[in-house]
C-alpha beads as a LAMMPS data file, in Angstrom:
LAMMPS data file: protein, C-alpha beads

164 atoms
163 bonds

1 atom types
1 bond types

-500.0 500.0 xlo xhi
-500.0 500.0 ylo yhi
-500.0 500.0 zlo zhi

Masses

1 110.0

Atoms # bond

1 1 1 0.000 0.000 0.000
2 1 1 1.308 3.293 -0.903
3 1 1 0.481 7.262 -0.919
4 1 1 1.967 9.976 -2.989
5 1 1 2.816 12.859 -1.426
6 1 1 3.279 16.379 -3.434
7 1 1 5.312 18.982 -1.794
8 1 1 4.722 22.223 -3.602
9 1 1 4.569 21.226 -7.293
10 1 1 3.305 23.566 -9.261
11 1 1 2.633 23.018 -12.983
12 1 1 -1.264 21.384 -13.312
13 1 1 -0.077 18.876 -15.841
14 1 1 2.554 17.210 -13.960
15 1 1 0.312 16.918 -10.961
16 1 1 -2.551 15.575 -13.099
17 1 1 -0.486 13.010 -14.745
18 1 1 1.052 12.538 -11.822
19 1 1 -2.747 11.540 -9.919
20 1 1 -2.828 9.384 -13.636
21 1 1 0.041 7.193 -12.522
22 1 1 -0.731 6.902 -9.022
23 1 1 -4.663 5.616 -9.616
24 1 1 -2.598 3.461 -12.499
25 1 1 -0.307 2.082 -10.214
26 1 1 -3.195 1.572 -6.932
27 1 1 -2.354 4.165 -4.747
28 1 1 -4.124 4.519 -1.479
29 1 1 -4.473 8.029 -0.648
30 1 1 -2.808 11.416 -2.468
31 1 1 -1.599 14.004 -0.028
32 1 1 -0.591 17.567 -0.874
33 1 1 1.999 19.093 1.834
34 1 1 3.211 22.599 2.206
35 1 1 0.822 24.115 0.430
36 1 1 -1.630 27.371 1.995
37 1 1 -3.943 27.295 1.173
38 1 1 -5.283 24.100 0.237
39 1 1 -4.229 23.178 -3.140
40 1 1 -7.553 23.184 -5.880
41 1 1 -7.959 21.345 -8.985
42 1 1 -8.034 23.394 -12.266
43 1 1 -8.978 22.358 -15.345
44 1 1 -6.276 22.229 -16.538
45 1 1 -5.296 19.491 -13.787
46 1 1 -8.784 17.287 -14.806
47 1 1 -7.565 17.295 -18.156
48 1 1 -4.250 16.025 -17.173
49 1 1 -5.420 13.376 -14.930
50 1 1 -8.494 12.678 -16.823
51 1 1 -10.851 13.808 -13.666
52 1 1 -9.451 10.354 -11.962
53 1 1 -8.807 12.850 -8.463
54 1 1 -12.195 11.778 -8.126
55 1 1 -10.512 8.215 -7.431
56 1 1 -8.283 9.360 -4.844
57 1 1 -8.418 9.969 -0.900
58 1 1 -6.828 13.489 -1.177
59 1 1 -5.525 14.643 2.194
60 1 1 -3.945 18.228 2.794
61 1 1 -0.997 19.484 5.056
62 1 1 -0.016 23.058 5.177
63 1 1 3.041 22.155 7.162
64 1 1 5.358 19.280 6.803
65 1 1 5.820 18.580 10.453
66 1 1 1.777 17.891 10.462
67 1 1 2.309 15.555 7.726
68 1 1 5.012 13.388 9.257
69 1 1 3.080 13.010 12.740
70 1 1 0.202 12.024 10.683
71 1 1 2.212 9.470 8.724
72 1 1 4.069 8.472 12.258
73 1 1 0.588 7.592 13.491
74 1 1 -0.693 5.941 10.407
75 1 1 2.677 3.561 10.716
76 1 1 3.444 5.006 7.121
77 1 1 7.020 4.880 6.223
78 1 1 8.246 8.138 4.081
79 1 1 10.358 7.677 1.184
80 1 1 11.561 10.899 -0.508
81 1 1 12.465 10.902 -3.710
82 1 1 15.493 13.027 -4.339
83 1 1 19.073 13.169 -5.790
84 1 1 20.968 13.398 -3.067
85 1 1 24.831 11.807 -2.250
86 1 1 23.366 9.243 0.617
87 1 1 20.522 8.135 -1.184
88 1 1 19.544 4.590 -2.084
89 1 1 19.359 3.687 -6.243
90 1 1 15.850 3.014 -6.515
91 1 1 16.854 -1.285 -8.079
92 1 1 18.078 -1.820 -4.917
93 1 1 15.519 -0.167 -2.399
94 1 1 13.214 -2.555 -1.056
95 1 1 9.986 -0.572 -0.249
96 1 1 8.188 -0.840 2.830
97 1 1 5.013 -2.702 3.163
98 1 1 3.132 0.853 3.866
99 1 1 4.887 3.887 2.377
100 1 1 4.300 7.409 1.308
101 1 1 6.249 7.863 -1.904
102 1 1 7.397 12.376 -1.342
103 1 1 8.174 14.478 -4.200
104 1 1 9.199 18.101 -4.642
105 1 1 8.380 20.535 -6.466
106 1 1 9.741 21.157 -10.107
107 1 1 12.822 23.667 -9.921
108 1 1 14.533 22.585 -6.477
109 1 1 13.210 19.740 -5.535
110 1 1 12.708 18.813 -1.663
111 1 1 14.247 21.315 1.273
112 1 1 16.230 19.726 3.015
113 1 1 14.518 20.025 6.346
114 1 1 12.268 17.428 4.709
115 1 1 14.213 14.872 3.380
116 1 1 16.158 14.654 7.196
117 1 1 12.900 14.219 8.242
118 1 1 12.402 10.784 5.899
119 1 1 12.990 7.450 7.102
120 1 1 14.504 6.812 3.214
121 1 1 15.981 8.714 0.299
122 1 1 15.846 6.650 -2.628
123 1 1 17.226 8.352 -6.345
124 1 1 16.263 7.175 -9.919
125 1 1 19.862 5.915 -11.743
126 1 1 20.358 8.195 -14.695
127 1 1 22.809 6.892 -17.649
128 1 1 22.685 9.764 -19.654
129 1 1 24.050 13.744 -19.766
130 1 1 21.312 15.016 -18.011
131 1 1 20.688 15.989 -14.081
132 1 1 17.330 15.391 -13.503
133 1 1 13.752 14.270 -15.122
134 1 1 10.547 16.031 -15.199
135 1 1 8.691 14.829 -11.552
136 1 1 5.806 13.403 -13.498
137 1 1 8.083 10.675 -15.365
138 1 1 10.084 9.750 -11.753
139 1 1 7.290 9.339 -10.151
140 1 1 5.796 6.999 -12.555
141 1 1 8.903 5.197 -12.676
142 1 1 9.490 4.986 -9.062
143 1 1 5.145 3.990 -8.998
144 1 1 6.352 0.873 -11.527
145 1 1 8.855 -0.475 -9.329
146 1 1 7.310 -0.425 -6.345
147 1 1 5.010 -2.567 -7.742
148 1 1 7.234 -4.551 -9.924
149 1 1 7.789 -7.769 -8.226
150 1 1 3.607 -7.684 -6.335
151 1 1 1.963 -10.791 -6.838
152 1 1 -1.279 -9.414 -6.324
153 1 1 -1.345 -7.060 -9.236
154 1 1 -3.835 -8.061 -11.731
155 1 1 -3.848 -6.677 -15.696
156 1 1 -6.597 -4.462 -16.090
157 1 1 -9.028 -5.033 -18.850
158 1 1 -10.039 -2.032 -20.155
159 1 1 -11.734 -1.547 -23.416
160 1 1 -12.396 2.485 -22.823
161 1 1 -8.951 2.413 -24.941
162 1 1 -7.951 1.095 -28.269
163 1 1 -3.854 1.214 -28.874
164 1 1 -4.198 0.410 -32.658

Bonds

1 1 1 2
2 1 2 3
3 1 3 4
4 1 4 5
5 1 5 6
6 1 6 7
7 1 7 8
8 1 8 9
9 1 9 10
10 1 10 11
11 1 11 12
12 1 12 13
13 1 13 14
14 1 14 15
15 1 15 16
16 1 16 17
17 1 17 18
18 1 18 19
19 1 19 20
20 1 20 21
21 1 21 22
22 1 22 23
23 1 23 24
24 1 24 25
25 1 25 26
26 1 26 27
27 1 27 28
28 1 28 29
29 1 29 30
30 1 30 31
31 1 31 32
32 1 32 33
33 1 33 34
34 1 34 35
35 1 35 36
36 1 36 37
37 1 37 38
38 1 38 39
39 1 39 40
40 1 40 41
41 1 41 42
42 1 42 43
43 1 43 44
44 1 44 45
45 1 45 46
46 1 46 47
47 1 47 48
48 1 48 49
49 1 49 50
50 1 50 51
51 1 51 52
52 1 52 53
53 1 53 54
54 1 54 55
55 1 55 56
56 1 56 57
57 1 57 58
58 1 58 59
59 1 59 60
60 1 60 61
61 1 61 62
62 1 62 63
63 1 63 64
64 1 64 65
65 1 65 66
66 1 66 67
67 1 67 68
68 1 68 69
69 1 69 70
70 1 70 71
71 1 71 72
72 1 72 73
73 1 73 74
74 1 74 75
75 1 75 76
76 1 76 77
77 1 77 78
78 1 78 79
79 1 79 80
80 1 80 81
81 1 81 82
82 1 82 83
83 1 83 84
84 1 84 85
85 1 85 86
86 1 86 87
87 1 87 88
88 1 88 89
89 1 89 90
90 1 90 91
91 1 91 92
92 1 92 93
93 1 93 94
94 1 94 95
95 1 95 96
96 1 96 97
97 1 97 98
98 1 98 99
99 1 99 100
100 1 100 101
101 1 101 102
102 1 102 103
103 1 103 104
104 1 104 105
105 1 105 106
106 1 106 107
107 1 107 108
108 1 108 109
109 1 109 110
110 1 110 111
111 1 111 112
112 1 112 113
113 1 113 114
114 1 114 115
115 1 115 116
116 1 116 117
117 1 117 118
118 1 118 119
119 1 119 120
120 1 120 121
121 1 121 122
122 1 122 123
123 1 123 124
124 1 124 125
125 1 125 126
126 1 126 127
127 1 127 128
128 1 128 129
129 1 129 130
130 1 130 131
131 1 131 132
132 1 132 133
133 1 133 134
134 1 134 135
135 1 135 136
136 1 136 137
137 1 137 138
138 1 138 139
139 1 139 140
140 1 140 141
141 1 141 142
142 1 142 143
143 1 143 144
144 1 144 145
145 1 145 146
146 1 146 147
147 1 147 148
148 1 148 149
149 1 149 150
150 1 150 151
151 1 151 152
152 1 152 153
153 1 153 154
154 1 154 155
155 1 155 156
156 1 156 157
157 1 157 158
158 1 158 159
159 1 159 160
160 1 160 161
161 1 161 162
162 1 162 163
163 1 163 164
């Protein structure tokens, strides 16, 4: 079971397709932190994320520090994703049976003061000349294998879709 957590992202089409991946992928609940006031859906967002919000538990925390005692009392571990020197490559982090999957915003990332507040850091391997990836793809990616090797994942049929 997993959440995704969104710490101040910005642009409406990486947060829609990143609500896309997580409702792909079975996400429990969606959480926006650090933002006042309360982030709200745009168009442009529904478009993106092709209205599945409506899918999602969507939870709200102005302030990190609410956040974490929430997920301390939910027993939710918190995995940030970030490029950092310490943390884990993402093939060889084994995720924990309840997590909450944090990313930052766009330009910058996560502060500090949040990722020493994580029980994990865990960074996609890059092979190429670049420094980063747009938040939407990691967090699909990082969605994927944390439910790579789950034996209770079952293909969904879905004819809404033709891929001719």
């Amino acid at each position: 079971m997993f959440y995704t957590v969104l710490h101040q992202l910005v642009d409406p089409r990486n947060i829609g397709m990143i609500i896309r991946s997580h409702v792909a992928f079975g996400g429990k609940g969606f959480i926006f932190s650090g933002y006042d006031p309360p982030y709200k859906f745009s168009k442009k967002n529904k478009a993106y994320s092709r209205s599945l919000e409506k899918h999602c538990i969507a939870q709200q925390f102005a302030k990190s520090d609410d956040l974490f005692e929430w997920l301390k009392n939910e027993d939710i571990k918190s995995v940030a994703i970030e490029i950092t020197k310490e943390a884990v490559l993402l093939p060889e982090f084994v995720f924990p049976e309840k997590c909450a999957i944090i990313f930052g915003k766009e330009s910058g990332g996560l502060p500090d003061e949040l990722i020493e507040k994580c029980d994990y850091v865990v960074k996609i391997p890059q092979f190429g000349n670049i420094g980063s990836m747009n938040v939407a793809i990691s967090a699909s990616i990082v969605m994927y294998e944390l439910n790579r090797n789950n034996k209770d994942i079952k293909d969904v049929d879905n004819k809404m879709y033709s891929y001719s």
